[in-house]
C-alpha positions in Angstrom: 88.1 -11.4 -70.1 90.3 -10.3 -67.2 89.6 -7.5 -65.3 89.4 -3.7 -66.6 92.8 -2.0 -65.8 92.9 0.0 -63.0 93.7 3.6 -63.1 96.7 5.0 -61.8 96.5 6.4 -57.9 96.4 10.0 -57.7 99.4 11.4 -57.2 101.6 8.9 -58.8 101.2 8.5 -62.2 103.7 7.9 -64.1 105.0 10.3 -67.0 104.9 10.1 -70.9 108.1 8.8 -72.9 109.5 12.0 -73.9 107.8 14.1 -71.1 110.3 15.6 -68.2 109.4 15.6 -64.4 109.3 19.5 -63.4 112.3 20.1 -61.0 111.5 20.3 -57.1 114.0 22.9 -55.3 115.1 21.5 -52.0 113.5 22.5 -49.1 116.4 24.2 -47.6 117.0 25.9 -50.7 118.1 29.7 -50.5 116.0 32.1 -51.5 116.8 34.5 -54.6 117.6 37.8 -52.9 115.5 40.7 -53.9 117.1 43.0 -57.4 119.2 46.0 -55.7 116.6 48.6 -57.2 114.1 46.6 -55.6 112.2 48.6 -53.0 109.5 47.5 -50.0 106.8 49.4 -48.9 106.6 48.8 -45.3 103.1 50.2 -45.2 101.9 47.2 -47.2 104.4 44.7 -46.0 102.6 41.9 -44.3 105.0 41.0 -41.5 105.6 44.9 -40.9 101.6 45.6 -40.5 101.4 42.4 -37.8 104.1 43.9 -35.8 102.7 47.4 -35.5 99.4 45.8 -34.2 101.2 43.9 -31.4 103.6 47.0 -30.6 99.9 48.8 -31.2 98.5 46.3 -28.2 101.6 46.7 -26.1 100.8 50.4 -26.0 96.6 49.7 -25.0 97.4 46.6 -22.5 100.1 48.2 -20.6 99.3 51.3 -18.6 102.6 53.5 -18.2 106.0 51.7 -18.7 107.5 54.2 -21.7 110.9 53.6 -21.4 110.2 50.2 -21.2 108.0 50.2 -24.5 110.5 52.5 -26.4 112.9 49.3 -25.6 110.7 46.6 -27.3 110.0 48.9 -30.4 113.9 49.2 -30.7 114.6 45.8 -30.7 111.4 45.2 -32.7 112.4 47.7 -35.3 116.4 46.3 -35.4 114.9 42.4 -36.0 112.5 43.9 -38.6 115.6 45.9 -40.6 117.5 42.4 -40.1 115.2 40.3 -41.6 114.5 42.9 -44.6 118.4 42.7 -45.0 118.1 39.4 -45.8 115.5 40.0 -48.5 118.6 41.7 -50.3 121.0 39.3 -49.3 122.9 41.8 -47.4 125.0 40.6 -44.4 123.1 39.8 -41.6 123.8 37.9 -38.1 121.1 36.7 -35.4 121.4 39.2 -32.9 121.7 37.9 -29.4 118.0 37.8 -27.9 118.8 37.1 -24.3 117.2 39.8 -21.7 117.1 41.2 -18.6 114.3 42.8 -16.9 115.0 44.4 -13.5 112.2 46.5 -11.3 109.8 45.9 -8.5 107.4 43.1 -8.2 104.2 43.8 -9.8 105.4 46.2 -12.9 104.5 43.7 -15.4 107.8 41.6 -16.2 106.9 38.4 -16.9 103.5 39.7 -19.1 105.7 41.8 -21.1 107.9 38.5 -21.5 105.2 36.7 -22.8 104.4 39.5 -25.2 108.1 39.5 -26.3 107.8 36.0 -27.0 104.8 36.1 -29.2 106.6 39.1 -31.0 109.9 37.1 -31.9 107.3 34.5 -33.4 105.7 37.0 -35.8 109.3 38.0 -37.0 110.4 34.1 -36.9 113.3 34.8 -34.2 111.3 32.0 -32.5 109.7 28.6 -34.0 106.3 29.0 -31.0 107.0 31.8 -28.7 105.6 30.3 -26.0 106.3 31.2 -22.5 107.6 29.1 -19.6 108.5 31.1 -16.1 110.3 29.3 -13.6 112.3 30.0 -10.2 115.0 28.3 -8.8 112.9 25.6 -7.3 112.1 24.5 -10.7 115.8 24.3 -12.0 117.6 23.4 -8.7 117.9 19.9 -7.0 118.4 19.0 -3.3 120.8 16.4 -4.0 123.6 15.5 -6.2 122.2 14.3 -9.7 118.9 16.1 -9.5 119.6 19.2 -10.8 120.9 18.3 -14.6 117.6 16.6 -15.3 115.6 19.0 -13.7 117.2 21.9 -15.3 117.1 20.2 -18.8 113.6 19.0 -18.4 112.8 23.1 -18.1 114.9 24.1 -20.9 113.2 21.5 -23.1 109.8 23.0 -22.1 111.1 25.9 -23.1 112.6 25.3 -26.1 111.0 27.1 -29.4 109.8 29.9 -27.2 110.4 32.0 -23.8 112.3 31.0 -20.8 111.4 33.3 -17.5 113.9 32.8 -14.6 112.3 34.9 -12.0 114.4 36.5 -8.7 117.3 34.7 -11.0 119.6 36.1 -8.3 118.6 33.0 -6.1 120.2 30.5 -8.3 123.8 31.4 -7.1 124.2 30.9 -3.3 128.3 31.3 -2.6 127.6 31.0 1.2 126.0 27.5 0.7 129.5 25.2 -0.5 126.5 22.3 -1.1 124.5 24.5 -3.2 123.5 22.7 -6.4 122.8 26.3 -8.5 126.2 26.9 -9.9 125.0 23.7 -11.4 121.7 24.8 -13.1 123.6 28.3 -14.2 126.3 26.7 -16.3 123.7 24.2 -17.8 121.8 27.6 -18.6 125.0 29.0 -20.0 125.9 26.3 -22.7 121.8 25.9 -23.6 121.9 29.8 -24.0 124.9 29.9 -26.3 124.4 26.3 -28.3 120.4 27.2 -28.7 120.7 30.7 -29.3 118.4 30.4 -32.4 115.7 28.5 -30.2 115.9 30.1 -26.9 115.5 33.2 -25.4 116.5 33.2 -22.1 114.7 36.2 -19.9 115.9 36.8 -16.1 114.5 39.1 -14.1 114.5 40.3 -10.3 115.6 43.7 -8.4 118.6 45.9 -10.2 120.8 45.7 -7.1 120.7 42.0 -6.7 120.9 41.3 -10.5 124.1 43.3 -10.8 125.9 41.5 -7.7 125.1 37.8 -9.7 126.2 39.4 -13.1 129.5 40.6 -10.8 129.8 37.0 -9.3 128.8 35.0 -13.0 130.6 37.3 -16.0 129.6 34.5 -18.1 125.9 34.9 -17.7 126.6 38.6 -18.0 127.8 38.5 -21.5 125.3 36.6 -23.1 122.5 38.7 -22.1 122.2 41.6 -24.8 119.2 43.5 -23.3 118.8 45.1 -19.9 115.3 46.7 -19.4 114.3 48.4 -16.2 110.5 48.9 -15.3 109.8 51.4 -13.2 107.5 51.6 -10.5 104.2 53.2 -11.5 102.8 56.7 -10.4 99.8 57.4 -8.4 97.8 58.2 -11.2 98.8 55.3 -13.4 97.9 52.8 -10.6 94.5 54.7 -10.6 94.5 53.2 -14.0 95.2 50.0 -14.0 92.9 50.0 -11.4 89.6 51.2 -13.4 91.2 48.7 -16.0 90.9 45.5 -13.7 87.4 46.7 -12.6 86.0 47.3 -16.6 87.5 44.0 -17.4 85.3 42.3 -14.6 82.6 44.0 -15.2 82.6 46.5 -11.9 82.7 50.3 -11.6 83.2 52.6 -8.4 81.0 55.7 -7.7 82.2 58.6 -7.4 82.8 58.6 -3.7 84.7 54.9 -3.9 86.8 56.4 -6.5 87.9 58.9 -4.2 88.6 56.8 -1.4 90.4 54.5 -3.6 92.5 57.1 -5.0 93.5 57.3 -0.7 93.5 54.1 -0.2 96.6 53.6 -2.9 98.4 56.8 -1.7 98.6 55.3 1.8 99.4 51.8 0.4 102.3 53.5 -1.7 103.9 54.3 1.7 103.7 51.2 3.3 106.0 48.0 3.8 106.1 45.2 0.7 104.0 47.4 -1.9 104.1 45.7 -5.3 102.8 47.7 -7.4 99.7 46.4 -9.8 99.9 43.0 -8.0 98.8 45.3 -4.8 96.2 46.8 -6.7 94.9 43.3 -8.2 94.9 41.9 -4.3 93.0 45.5 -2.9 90.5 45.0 -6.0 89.8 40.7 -5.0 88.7 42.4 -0.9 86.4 44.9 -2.8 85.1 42.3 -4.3 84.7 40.9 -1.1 83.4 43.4 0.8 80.6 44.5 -1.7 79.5 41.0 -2.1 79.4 41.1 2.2 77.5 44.3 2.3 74.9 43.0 -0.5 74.1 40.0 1.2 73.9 41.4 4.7 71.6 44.3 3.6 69.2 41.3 1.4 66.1 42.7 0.0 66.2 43.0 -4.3 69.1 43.5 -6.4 69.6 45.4 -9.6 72.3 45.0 -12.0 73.4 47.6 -11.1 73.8 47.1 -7.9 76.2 43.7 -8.4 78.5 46.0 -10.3 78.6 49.3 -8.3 81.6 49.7 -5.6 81.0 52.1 -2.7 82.9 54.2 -0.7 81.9 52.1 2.2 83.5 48.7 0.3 87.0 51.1 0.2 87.0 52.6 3.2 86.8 49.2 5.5 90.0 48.5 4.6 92.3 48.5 8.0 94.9 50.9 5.8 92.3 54.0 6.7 93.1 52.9 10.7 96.4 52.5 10.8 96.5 48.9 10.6 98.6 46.2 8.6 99.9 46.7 5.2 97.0 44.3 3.6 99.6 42.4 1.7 101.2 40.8 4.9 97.7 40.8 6.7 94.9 38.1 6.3 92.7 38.0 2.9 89.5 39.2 4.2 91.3 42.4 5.4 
């Protein structure tokens, strides 16, 4: 007797006589668009509800910044409306996605730009959302031939997601004739036009000096669609995102710290090279410091509470209380 048939692999058996294989639509098929008495209920709509918890997130992780938020929900809102616009087939072009973000150092550009990123992914403006912050040392070479690959090697990083040019101004140096960044700024310009659907390009720096490079490269100025501006927080939002840092890590000041604090960041307001919550992220790193020098001088035995608690004392060592440096251009352990 030979051997017992075998049976047929999963997956690939082979039909009756008679019987017809069920059509397959292409992958790349169009969908049907929605009846024209159709309606959706944006309260229950999927997308929709994912999108108000990261605009819902913006508003919780960012202290201050309004004007700045009220941007991101209108652009938020205007790609939601698009993509329901397709649902009916109604006309509907990809909106030009590439942004500007001017303001001070340290008012939360290039977080917000990662949150942008991961909210064009939600909305499927974007294939990852990922985000990839450069300055010109990253795209510009020091000798002929470098720059291409080194620009191209960013943008392919990039690609899919969030490219961050920071201080973008820096790229175009008309006093330098052997300046490679005219270079990197028309490779940016034909990625930003031929990968619009794949790319969004985000520069940022100071308003002054981003309006002299948009004067000087026209063509950079028309492909970017959105121009946000962060303002430089208030006293008491930096108070804020103070107590913010310090719950995340676990720290809290008494009441007398808190009050010296809230001097400390008035006096660092007025001096040179202030930056905002960067400043108040380094001043938070020497209280660390300084508590952790006054706990081990003073030995003896330590309570919880006493690794989290901040004094007055741990504030008011700073040099800013006499006069000194502005701690930003002194040394660490200031």
């Amino acid at each position: 007797m030979g051997a017992p048939a075998q049976p047929a692999p999963r997956g690939f058996a082979m039909p009756r006589p008679g019987e017809r294989e069920p059509a397959v639509e292409p992958e790349d098929a169009e969908p049907v668009p929605l009846p024209a008495d159709a309606t959706v209920d944006l309260s229950s709509q999927q997308q929709a509800v994912r999108i108000s918890a990261l605009l819902n997130r913006l508003d919780e992780d960012f202290v201050g910044l309004a004007p700045v938020k009220d941007r991101v929900r209108e652009i938020a809102a205007l790609l939601l409306v698009d993509r329901l616009r397709q649902g009916y087939g109604l006309a509907s072009s990809r909106p030009s996605l590439h942004m500007c973000f001017t303001g001070s150092p340290g008012t939360g550009k290039t977080t917000l730009a990662a949150r942008v990123g991961a909210l064009l992914r939600e909305l499927g403006y974007l294939r990852t959302g990922q985000l990839v912050s450069v300055t010109r040392d990253d795209l510009v070479g020091q000798y002929v031939g470098h720059t291409a690959p080194k620009t191209k090697e960013v943008l392919k990083r990039a690609m899919g997601g969030v490219l961050f040019i920071d201080e973008a101004y820096y790229l175009y140096r008309p006093e330098n004739e052997r300046d490679y960044g005219q270079e990197a700024i028309e490779i940016l310009l034909q990625f930003m036009e031929a990968h619009r659907e794949d790319l969004v390009v985000i520069l940022a720096g100071y308003a002054s000096r981003m309006d002299v490079f948009f004067r000087s490269n026209p063509g950079m100025a028309s492909r970017i669609a959105h121009h946000i501006d962060f303002p430089d927080f208030a006293l008491d939002e930096l108070l804020r995102i103070a107590e913010v840092m310090l719950e995340r890590e676990q720290y809290r000041m008494d009441d007398g710290a808190r009050e010296a604090f809230a001097e400390y960041v008035a006096l660092r307001m007025g001096q040179p090279r202030f930056a905002n919550a960067r400043s108040i992220r380094n001043a938070i790193d020497r209280l660390r410091l300084r508590q952790a020098r006054r706990l081990v001088a003073a030995g003896g035995v330590l309570a919880r509470g006493d690794l989290m608690r901040i004094s007055a004392a741990d504030v008011r060592a700073s040099r800013v209380f006499r006069g000194g440096l502005a701690p930003d251009r002194a040394r660490p352990a200031e």
